[in-house]
N, C-alpha and C positions, 0 to 999 in steps of 0.2 A: 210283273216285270216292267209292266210300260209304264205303270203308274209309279214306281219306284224310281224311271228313268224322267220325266215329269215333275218328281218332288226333288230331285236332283238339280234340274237346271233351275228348277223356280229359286233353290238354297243357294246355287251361284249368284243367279242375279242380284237376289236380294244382297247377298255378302257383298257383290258389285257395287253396287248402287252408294252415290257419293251421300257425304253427312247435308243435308237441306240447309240451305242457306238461312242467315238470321240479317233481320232489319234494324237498326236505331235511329234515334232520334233523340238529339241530342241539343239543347240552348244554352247559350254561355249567355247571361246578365252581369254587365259591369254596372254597376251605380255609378252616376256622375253627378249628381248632387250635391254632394258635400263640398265645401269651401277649400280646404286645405289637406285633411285627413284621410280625404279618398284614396284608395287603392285601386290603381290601375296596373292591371296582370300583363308579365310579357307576352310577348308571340307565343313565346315555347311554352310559358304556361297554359294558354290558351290550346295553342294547338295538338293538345296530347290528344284533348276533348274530340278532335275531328278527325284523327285515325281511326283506320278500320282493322278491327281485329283479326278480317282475314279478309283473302282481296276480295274474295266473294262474296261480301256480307254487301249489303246498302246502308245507306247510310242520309240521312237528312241532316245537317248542320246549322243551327244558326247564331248569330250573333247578335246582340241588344243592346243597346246604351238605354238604362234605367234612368228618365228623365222626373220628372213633376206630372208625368200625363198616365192616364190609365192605359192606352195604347202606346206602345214605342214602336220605334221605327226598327224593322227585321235586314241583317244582311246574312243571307244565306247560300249557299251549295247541296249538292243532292247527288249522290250516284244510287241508282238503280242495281237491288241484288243480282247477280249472275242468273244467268240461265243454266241449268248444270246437267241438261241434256243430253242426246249425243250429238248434237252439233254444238256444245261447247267449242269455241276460241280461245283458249287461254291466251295470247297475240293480243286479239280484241282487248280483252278483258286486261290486260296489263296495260293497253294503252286510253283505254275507259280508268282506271286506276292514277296513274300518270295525270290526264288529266283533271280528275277528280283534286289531287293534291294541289295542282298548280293553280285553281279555282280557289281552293283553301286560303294559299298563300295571300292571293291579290285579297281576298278579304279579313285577311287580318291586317293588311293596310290601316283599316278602318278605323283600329287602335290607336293612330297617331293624330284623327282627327277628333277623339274625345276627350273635350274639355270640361272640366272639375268647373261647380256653381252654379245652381240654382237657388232659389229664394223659397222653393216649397218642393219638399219630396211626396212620393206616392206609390213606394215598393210593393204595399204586400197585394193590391187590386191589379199591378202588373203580374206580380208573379202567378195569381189566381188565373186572370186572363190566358196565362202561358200554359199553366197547368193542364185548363181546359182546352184549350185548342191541340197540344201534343198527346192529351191522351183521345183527341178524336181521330189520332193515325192508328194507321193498321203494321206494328211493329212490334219485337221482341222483346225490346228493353228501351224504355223512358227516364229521361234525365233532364234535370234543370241545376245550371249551377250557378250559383247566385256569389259576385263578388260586393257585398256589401252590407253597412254595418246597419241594417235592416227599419233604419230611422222615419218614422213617417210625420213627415211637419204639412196638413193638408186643415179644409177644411172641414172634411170627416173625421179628422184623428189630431191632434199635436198638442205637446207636453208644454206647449204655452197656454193652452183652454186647460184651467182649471177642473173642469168636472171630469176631460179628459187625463186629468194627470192622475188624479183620485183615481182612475181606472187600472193604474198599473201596478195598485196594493192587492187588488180583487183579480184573480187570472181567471177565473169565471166571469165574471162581469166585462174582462177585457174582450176573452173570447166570443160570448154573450154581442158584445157592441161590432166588434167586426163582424161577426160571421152575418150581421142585421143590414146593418151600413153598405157592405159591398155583396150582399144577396147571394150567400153561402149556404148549399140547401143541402140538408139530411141525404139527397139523394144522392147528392154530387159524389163522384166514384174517383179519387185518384191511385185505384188499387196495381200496385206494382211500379209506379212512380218515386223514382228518387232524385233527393233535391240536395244538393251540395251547398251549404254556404260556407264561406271563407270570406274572413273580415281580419282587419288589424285591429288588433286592442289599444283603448286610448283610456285615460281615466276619468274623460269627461262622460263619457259616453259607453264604457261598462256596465256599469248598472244597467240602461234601459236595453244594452242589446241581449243580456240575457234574461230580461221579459219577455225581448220580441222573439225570440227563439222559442222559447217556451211556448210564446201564440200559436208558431207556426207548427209546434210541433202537434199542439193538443187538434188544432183544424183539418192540418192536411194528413198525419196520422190516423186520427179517427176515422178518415175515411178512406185506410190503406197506402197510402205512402210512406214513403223512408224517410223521415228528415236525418243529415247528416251533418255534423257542423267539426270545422277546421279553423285553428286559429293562424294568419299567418303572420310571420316573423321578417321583415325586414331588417336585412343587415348590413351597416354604412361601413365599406370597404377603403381604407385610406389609402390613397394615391400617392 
């Protein structure tokens, strides 16, 4: 009987006991690069990226302007998942929330200070860079999402070097040269990573974006990531 009364309360607690909280991390990459053709995302589109699914999840946010550099400059936010013990605060935690959002906000300011032009682009050793550094967090679910039309004009890669351009007939040989050039190893693990790209389609620049997809998908694929790709549609609203 005692033991009976024992497995009793143990099946309440546990039926008690709330669902464990989940961590993200999340990078929105805008390309700024491009002269004219770039797409720059609004707020609202950006900011779905840095909701939380539930108030008590965490949450890592950042933000990137995709320059000409292998390193770009991070603006980010962070809330820490709940504690969901019994000295839960939901109070707390709604005003940990609250300000989590309003952190958000001021940084997606940031968007009005990215300006389209550069003379040399360098996406995919950024995006690689981002790769690695997010899945060296301790989190649920990994995402990178990429606004741009994945163009690389460097002195490792561009569709004005000849032997480089010859590269984009051969998608072994492409793979082949980046994965050498910016030291992409067998080992490397982007397993459960998913990578968003969303570009606007132009005709100059069709073609090679769906080779560079293709790159991304055979590198960071192969070693467990999602690649997912969106095309998007702007549409001019007459006043």
């Amino acid at each position: 009987m005692k033991a009976m009364i024992v497995f009793v309360c143990l099946a309440t607690i546990v039926a008690c006991a709330p669902e464990p909280t989940k961590t993200y991390a999340t990078s929105v990459m805008v390309d700024i690069t491009p002269e004219q053709d770039g797409y720059l995302p609004t707020k609202e589109e950006v900011l779905k990226y840095a909701q939380l699914n539930d108030k008590t999840d965490g949450k890592r946010f950042s933000l990137v302007p995709l320059t000409d550099l292998k390193s770009n400059e991070h603006f980010g936010v962070s809330i820490d998942p709940a504690n969901l013990g019994m000295n839960y605060d939901e109070w707390s935690r709604n005003t940990d929330v609250e300000k989590y959002l309003r952190r958000v906000d001021s940084l997606l300011f940031y968007l009005d200070s990215f300006q389209f032009g550069r003379d040399h682009s360098a996406v995919f050793p950024a995006v690689l860079e981002e790769a690695r550094e997010i899945m060296s967090f301790t989190c649920d679910e990994r995402r990178i999402v990429i606004f741009s039309d994945l163009d690389e004009n460097n002195t490792k890669f561009s569709l004005s070097n000849r032997a480089h351009k010859k590269l984009m007939a051969d998608p072994d040989a492409l793979r082949g040269h980046f994965e050498s050039v910016y030291g992409v190893k067998d080992a490397d693990s982007f397993k459960g990573l998913i990578i968003e790209i969303h570009h606007v389609s132009t005709y100059r620049k069709e073609p090679s974006f769906a080779i560079y997809l293709e790159l991304y998908k055979a590198v960071f694929e192969s070693r467990g990531a999602t690649v997912k790709h969106q095309l998007l549609k702007i549409k001019k609203v007459s006043s």
